[in-house]
Biopython code that builds the backbone (N, CA, C, O; Angstrom):
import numpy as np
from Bio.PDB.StructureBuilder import StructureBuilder

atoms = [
    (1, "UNK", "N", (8.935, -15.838, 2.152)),
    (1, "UNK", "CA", (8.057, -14.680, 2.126)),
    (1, "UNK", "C", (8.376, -13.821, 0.912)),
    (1, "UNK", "O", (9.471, -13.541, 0.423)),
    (2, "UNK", "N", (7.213, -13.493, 0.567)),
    (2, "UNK", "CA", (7.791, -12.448, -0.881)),
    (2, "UNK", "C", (6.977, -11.072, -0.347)),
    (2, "UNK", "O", (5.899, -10.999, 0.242)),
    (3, "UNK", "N", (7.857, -10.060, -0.755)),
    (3, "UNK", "CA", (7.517, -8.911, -0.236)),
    (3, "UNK", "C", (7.178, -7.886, -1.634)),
    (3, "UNK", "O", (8.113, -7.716, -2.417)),
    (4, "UNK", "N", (5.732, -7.158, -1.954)),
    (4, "UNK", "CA", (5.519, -5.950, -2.763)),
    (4, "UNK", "C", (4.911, -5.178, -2.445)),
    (4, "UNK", "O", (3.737, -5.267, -2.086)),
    (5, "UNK", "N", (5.637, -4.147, -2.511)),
    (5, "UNK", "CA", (4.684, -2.433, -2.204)),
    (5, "UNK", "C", (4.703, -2.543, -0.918)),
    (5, "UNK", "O", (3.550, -2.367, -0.524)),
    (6, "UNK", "N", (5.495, -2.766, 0.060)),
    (6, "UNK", "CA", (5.262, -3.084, 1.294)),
    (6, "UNK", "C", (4.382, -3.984, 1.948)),
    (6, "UNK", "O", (4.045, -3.836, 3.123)),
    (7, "UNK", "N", (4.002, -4.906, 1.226)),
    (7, "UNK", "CA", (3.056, -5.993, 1.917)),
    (7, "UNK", "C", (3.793, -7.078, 1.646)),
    (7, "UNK", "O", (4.610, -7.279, 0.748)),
    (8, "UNK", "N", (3.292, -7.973, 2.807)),
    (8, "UNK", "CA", (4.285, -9.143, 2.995)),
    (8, "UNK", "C", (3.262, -10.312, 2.248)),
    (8, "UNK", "O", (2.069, -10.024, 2.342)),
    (9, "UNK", "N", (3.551, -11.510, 1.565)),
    (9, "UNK", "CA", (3.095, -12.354, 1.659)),
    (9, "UNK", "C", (3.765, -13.712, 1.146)),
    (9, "UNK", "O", (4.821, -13.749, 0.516)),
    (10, "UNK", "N", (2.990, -14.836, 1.513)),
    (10, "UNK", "CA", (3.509, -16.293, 2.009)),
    (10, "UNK", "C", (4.206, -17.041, 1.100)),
    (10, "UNK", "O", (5.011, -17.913, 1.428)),
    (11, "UNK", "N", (3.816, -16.612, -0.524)),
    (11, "UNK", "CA", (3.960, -17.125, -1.442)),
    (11, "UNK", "C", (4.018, -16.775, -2.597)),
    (11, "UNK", "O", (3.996, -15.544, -2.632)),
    (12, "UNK", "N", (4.099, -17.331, -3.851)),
    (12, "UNK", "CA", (3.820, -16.286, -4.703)),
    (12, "UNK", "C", (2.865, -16.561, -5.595)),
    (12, "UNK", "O", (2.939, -16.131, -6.746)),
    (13, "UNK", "N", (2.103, -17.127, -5.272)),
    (13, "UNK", "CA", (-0.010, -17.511, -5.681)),
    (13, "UNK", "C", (-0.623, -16.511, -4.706)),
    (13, "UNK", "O", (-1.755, -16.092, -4.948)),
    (14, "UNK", "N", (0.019, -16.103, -3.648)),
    (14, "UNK", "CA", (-0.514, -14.892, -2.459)),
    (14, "UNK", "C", (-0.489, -13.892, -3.156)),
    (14, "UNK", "O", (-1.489, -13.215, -3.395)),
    (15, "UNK", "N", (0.686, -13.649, -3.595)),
    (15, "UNK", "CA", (0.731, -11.782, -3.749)),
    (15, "UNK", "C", (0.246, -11.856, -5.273)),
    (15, "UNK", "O", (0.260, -10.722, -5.753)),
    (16, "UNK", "N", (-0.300, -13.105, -6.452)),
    (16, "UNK", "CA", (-0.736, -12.708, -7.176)),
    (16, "UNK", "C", (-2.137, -12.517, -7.123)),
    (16, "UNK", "O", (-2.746, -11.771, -7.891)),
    (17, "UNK", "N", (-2.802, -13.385, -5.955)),
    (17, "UNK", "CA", (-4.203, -13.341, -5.799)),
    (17, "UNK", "C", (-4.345, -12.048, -4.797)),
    (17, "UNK", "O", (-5.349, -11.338, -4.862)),
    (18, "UNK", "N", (-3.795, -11.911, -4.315)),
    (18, "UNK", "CA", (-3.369, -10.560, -3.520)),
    (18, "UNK", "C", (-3.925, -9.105, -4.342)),
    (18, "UNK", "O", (-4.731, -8.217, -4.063)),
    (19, "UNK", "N", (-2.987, -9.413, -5.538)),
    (19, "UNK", "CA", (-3.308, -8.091, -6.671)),
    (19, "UNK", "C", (-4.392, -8.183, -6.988)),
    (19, "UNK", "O", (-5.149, -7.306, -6.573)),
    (20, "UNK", "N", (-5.059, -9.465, -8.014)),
    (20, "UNK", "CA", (-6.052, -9.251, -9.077)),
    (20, "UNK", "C", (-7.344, -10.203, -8.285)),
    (20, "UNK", "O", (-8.443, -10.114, -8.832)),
    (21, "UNK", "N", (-7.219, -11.381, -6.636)),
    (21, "UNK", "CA", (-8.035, -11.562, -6.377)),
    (21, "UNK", "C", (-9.835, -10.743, -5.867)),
    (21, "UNK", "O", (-9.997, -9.523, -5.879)),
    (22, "UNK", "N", (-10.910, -11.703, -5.489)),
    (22, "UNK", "CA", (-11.804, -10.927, -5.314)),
    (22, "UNK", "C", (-12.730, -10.855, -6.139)),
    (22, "UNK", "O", (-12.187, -11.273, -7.162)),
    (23, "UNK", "N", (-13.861, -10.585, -6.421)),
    (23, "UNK", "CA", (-15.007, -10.653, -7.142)),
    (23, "UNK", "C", (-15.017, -9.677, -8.723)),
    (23, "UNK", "O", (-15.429, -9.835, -9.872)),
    (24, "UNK", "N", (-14.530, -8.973, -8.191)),
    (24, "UNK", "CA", (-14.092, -7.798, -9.384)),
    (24, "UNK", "C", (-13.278, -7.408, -10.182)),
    (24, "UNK", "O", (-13.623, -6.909, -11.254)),
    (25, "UNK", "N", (-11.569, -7.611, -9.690)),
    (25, "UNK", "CA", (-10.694, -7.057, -10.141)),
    (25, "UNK", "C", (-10.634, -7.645, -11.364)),
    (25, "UNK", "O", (-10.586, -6.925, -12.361)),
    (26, "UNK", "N", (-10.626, -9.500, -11.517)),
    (26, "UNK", "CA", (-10.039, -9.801, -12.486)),
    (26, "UNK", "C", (-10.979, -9.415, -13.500)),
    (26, "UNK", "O", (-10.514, -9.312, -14.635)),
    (27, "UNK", "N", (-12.606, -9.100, -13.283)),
    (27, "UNK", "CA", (-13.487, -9.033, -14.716)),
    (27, "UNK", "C", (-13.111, -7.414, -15.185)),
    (27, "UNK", "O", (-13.210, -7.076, -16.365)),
    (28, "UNK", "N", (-12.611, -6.342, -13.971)),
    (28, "UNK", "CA", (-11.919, -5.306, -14.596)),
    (28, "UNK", "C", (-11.232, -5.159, -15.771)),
    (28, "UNK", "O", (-11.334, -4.350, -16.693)),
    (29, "UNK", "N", (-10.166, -6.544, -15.470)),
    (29, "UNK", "CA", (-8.959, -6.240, -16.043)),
    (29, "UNK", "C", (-8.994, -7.284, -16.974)),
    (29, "UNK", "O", (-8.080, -7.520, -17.764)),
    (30, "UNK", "N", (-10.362, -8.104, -16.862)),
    (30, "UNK", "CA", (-10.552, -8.910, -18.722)),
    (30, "UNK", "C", (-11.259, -7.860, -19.884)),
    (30, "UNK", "O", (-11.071, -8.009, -21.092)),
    (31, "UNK", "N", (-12.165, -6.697, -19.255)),
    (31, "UNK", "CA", (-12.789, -5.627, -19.834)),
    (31, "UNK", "C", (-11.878, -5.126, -20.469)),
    (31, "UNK", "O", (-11.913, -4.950, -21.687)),
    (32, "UNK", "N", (-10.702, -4.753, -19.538)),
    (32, "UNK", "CA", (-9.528, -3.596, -19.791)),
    (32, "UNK", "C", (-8.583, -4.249, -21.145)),
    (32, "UNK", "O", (-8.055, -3.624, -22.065)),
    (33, "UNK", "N", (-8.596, -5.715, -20.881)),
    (33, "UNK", "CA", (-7.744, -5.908, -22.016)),
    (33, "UNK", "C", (-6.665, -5.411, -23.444)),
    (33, "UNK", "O", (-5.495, -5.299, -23.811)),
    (34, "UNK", "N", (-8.416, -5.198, -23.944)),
    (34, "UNK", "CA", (-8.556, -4.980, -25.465)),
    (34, "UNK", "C", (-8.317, -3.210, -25.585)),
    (34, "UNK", "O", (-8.299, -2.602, -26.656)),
    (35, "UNK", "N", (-8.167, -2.663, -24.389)),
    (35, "UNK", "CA", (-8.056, -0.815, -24.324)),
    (35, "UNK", "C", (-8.365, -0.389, -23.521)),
    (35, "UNK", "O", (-8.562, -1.058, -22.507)),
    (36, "UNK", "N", (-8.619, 1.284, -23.567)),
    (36, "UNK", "CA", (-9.240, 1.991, -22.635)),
    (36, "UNK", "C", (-10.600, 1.937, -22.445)),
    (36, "UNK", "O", (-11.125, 1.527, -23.480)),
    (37, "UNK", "N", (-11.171, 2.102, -21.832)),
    (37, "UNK", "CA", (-12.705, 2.078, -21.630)),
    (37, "UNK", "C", (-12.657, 3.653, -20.160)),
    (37, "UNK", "O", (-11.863, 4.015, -19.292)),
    (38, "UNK", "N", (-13.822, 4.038, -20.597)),
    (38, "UNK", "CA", (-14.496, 5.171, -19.282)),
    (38, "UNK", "C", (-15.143, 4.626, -18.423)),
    (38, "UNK", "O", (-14.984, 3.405, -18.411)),
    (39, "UNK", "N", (-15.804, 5.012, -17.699)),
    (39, "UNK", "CA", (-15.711, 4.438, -16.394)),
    (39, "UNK", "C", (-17.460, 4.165, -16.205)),
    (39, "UNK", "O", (-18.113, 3.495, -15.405)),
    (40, "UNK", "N", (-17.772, 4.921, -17.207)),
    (40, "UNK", "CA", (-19.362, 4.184, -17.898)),
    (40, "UNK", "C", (-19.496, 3.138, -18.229)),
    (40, "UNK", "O", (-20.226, 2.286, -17.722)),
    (41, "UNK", "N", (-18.512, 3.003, -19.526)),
    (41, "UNK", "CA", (-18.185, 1.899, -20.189)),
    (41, "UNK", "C", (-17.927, 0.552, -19.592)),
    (41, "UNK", "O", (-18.323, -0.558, -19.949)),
    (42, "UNK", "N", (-16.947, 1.026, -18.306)),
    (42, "UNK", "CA", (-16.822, -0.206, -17.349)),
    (42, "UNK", "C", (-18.391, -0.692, -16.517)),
    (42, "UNK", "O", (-18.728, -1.871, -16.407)),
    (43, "UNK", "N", (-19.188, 0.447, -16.006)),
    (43, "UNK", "CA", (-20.302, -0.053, -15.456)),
    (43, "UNK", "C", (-21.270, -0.832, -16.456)),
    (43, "UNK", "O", (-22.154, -1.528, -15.957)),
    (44, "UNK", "N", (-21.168, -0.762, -17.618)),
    (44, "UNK", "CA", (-22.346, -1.199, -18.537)),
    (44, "UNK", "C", (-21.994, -2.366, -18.597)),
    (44, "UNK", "O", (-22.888, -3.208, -18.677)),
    (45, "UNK", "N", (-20.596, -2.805, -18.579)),
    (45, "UNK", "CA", (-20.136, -4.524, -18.834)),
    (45, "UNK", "C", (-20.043, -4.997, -17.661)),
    (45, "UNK", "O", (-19.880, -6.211, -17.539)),
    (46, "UNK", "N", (-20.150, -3.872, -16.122)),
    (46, "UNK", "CA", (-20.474, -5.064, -15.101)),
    (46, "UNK", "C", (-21.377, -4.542, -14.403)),
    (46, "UNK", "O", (-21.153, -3.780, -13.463)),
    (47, "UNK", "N", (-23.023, -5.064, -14.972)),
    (47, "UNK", "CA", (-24.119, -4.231, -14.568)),
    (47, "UNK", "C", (-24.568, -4.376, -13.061)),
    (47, "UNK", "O", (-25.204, -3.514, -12.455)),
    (48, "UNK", "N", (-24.119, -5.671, -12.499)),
    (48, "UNK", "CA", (-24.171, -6.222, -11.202)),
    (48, "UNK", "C", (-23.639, -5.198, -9.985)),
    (48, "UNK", "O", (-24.275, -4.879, -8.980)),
    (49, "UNK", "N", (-22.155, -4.734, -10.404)),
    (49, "UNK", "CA", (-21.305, -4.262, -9.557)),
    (49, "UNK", "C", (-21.795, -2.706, -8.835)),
    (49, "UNK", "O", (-22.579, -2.085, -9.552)),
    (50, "UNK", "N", (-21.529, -2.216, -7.889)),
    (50, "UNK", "CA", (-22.296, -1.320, -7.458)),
    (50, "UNK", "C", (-21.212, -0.289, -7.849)),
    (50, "UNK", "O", (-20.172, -0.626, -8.414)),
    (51, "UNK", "N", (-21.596, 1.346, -7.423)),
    (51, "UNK", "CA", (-20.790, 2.068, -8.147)),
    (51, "UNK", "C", (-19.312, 2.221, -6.869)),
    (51, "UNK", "O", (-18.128, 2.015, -7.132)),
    (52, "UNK", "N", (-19.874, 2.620, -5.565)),
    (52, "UNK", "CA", (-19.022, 2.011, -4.700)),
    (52, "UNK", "C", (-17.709, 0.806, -5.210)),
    (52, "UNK", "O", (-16.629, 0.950, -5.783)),
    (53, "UNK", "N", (-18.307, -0.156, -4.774)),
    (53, "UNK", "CA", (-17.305, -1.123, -5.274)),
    (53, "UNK", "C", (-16.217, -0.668, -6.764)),
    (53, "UNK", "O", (-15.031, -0.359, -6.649)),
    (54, "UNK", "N", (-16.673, -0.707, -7.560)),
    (54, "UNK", "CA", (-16.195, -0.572, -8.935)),
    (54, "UNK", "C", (-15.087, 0.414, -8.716)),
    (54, "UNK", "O", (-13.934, 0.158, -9.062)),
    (55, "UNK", "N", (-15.583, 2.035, -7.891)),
    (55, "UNK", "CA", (-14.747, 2.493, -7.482)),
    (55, "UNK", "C", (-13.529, 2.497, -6.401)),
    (55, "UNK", "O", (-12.656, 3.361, -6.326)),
    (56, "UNK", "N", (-13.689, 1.123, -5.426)),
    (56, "UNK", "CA", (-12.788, 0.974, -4.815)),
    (56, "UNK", "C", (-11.854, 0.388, -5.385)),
    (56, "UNK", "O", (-10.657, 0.656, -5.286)),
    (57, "UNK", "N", (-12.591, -0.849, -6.320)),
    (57, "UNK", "CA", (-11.450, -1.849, -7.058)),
    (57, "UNK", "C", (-10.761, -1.705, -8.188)),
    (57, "UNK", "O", (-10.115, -2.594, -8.743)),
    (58, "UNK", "N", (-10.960, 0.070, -8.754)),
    (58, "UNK", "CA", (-10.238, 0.740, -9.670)),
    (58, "UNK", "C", (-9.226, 1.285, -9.331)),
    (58, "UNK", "O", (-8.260, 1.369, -10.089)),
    (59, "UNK", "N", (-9.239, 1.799, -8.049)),
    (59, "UNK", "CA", (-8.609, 2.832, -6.685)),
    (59, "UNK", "C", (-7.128, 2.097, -6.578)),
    (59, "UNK", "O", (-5.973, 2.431, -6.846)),
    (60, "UNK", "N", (-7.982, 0.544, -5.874)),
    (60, "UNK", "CA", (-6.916, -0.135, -5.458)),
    (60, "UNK", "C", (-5.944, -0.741, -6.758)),
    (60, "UNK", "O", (-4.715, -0.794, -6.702)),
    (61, "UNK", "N", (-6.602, -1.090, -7.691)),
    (61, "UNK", "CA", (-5.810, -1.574, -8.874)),
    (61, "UNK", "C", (-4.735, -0.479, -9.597)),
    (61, "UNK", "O", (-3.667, -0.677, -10.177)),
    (62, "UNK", "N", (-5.627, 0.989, -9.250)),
    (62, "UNK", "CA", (-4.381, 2.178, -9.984)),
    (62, "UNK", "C", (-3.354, 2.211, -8.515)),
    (62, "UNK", "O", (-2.275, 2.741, -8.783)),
    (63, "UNK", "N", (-3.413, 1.955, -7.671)),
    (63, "UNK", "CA", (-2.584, 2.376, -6.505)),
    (63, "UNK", "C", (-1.884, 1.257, -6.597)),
    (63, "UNK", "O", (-0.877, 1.341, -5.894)),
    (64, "UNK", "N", (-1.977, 0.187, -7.186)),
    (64, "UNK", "CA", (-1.000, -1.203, -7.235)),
    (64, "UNK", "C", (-0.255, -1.276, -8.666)),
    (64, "UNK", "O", (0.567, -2.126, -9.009)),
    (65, "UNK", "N", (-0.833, 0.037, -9.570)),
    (65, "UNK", "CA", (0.369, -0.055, -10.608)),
    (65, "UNK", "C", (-0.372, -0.895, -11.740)),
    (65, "UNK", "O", (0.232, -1.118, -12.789)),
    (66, "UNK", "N", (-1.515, -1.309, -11.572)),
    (66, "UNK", "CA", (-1.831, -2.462, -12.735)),
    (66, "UNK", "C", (-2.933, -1.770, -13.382)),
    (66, "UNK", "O", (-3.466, -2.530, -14.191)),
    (67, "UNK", "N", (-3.609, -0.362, -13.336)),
    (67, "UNK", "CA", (-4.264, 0.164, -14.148)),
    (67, "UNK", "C", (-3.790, 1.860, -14.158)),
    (67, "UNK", "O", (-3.064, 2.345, -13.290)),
    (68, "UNK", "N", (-4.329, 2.586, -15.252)),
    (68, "UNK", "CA", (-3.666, 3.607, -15.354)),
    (68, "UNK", "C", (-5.071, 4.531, -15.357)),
    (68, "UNK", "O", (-5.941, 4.115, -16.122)),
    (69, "UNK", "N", (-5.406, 5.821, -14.532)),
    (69, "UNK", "CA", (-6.374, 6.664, -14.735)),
    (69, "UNK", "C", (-6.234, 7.967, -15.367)),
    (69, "UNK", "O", (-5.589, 8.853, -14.807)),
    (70, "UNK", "N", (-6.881, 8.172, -16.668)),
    (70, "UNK", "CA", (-6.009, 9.484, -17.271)),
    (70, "UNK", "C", (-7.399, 10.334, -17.088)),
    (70, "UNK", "O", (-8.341, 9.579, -17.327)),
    (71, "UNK", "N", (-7.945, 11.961, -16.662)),
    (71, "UNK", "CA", (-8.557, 12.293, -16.938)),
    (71, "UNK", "C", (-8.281, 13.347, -17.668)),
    (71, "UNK", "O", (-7.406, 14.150, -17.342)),
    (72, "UNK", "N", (-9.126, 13.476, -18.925)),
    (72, "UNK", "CA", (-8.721, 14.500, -19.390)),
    (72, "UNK", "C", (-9.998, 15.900, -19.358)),
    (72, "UNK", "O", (-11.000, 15.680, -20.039)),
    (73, "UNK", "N", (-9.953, 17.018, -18.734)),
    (73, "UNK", "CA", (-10.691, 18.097, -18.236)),
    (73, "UNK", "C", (-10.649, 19.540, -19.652)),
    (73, "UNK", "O", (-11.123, 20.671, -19.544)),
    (74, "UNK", "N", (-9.987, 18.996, -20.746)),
    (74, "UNK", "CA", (-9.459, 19.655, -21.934)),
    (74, "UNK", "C", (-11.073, 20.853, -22.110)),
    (74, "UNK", "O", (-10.924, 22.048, -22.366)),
    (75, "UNK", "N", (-12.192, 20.345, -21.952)),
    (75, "UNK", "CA", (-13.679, 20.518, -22.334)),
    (75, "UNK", "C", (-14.488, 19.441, -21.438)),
    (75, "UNK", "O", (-14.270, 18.256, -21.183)),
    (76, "UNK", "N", (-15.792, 20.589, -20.963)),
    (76, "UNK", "CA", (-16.821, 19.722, -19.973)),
    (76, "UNK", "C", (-17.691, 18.850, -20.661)),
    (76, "UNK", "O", (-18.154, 19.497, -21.600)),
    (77, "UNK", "N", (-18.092, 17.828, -20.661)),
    (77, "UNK", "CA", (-17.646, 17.008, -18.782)),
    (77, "UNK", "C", (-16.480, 16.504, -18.846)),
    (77, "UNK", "O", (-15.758, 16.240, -19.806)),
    (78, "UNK", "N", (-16.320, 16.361, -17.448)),
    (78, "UNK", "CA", (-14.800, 15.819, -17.220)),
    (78, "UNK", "C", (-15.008, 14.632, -17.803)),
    (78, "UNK", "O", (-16.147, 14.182, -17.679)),
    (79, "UNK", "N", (-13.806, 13.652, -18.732)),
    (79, "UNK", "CA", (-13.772, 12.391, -19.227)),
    (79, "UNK", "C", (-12.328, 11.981, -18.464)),
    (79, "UNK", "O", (-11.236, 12.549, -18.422)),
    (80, "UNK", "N", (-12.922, 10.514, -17.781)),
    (80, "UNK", "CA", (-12.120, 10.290, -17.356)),
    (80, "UNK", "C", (-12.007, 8.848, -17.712)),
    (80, "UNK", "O", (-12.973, 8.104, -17.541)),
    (81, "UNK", "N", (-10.549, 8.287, -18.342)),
    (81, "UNK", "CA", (-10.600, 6.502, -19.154)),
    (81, "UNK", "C", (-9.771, 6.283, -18.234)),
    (81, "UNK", "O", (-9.173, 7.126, -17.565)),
    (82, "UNK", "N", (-9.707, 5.156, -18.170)),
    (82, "UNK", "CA", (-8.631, 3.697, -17.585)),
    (82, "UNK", "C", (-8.414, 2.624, -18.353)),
    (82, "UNK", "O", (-9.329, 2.131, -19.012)),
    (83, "UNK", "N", (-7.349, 2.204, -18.359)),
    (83, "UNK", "CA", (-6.400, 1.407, -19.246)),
    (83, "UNK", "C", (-5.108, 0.396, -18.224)),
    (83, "UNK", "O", (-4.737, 0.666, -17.082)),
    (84, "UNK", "N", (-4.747, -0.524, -18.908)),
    (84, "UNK", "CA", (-3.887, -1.000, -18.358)),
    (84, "UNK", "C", (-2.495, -0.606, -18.507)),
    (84, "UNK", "O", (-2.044, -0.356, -19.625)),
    (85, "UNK", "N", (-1.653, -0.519, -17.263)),
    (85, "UNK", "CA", (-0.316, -0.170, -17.181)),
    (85, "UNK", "C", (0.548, -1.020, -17.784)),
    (85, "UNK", "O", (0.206, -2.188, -17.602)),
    (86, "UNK", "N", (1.722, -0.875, -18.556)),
    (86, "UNK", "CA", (2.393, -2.129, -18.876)),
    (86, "UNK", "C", (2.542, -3.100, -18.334)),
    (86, "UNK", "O", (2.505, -4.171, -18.939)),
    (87, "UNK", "N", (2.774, -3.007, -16.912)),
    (87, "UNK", "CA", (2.798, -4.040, -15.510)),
    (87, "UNK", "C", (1.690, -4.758, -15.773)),
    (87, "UNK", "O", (1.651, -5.972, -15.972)),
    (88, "UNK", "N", (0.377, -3.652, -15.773)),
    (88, "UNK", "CA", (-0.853, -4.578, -15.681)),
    (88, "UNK", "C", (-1.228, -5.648, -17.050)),
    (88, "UNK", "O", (-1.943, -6.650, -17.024)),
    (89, "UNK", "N", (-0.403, -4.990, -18.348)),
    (89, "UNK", "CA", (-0.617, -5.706, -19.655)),
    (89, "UNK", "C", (-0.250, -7.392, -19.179)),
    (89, "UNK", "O", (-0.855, -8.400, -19.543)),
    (90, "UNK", "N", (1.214, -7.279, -18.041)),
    (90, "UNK", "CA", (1.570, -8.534, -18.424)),
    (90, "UNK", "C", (0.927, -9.753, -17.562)),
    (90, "UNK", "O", (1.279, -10.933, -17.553)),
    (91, "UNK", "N", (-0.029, -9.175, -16.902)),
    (91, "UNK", "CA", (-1.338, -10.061, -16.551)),
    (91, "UNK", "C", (-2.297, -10.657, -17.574)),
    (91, "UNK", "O", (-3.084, -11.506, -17.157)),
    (92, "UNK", "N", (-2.332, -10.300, -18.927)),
    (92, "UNK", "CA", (-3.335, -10.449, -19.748)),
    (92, "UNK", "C", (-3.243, -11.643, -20.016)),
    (92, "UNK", "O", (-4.362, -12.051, -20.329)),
    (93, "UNK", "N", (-2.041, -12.912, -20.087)),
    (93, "UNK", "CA", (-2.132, -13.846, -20.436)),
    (93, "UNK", "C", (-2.818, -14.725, -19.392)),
    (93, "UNK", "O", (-3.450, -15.728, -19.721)),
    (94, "UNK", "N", (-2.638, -14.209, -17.755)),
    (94, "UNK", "CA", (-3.236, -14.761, -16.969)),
    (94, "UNK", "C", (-4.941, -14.650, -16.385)),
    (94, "UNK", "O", (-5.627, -15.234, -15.547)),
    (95, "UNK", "N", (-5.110, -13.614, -17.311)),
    (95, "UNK", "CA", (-6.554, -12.741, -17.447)),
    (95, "UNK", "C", (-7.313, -13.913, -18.383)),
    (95, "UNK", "O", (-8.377, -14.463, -18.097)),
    (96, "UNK", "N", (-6.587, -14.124, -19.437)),
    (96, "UNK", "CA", (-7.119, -14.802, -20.710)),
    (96, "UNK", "C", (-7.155, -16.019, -20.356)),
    (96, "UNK", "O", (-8.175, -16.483, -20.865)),
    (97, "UNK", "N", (-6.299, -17.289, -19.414)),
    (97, "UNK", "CA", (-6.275, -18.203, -19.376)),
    (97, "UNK", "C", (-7.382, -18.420, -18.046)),
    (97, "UNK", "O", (-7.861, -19.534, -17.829)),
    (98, "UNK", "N", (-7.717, -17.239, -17.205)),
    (98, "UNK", "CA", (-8.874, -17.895, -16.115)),
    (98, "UNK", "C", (-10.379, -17.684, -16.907)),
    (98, "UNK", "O", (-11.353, -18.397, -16.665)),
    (99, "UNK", "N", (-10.376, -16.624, -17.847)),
    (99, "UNK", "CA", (-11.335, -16.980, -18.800)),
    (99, "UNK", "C", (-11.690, -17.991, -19.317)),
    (99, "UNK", "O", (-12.784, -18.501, -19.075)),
    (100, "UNK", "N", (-10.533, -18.647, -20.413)),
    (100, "UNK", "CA", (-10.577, -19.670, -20.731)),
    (100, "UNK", "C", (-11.132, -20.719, -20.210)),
    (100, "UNK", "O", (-11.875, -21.478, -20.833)),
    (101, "UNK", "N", (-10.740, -20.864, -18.763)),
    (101, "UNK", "CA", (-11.119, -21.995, -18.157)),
    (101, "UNK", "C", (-12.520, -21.528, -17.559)),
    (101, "UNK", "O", (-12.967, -22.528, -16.998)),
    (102, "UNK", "N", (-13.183, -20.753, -17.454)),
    (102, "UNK", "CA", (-14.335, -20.350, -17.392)),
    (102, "UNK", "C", (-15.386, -21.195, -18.219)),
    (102, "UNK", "O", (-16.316, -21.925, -17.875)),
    (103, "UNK", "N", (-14.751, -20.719, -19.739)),
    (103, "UNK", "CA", (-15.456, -21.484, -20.702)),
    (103, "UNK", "C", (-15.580, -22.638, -20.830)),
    (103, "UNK", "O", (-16.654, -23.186, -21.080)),
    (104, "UNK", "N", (-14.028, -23.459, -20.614)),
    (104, "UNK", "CA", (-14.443, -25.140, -20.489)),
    (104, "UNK", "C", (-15.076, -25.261, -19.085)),
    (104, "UNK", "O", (-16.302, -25.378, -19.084)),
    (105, "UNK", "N", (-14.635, -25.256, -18.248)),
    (105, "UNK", "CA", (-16.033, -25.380, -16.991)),
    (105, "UNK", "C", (-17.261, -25.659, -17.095)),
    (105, "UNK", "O", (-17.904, -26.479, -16.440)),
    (106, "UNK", "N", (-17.778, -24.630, -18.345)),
    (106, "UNK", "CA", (-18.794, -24.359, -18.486)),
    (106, "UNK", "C", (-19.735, -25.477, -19.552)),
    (106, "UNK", "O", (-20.923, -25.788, -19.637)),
    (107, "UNK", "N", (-18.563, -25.824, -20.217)),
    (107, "UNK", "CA", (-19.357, -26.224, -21.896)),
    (107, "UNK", "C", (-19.290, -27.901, -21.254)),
    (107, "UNK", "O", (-20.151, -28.755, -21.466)),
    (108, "UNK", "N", (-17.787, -28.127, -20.271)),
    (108, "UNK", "CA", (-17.737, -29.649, -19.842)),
    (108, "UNK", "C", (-18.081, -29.937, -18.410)),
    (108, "UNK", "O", (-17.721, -31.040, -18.000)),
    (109, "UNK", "N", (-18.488, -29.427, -17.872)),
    (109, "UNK", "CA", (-19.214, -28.974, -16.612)),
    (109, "UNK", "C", (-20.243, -29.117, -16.210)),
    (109, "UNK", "O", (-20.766, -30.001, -15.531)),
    (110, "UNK", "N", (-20.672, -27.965, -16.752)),
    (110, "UNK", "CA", (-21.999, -26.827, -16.527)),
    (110, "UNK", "C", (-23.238, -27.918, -17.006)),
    (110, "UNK", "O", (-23.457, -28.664, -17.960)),
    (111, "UNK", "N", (-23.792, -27.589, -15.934)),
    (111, "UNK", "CA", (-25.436, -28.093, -16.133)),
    (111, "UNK", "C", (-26.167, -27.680, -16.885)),
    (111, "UNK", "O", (-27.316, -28.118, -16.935)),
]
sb = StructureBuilder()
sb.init_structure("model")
sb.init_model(0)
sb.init_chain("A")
sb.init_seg("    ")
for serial, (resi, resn, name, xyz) in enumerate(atoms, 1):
    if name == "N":
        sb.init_residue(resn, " ", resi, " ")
    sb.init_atom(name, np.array(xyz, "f"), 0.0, 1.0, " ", f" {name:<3s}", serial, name[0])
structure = sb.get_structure()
């Protein structure tokens, strides 16, 4: 059993699909990559996602340490970016390689 943040799980393909599994998180955190983005910015690259959702799976990703929410209220409107946490940086290679395989899927695959 491997145990994080107080949750238990079976393995350790669990607690990574655990973190970044699900329909959303990982295209979050292929967006997030390359920087910060606002939270506009995030809806325009996932036009599908509802605003609900987007906001839960930002919620849960800053409460797990793998994204960071800074708002800054300096002058109106409030701007508020998200970025990845160092923790969350060191997902990027695993961000980049389910991409990857996205693409061959696709090109040796795909109909």
């Amino acid at each position: 059993m491997y145990s994080f943040k107080g949750k238990e799980y079976p393995c350790c393909a669990s607690l990574t699909m655990g973190m970044i599994g699900g329909k959303w998180k990982t295209v979050i955190l292929f967006h997030l990559r390359a920087g910060k983005l606002r939270y506009n910015e995030l809806r325009k690259e996932m036009p599908t996602v509802t605003e609900r959702t987007l906001s839960l799976q930002l919620k849960t990703l800053e409460d797990d340490g793998i994204i960071c929410r800074t708002v800054y209220t300096s002058k109106p409107p409030l701007k508020v970016e998200y970025s990845l946490t160092e923790f969350g940086k060191t997902l990027v290679p695993v961000i980049e390689a389910i991409a990857n395989w996205g693409v061959f899927a696709v090109e040796n695959y795909g109909e």
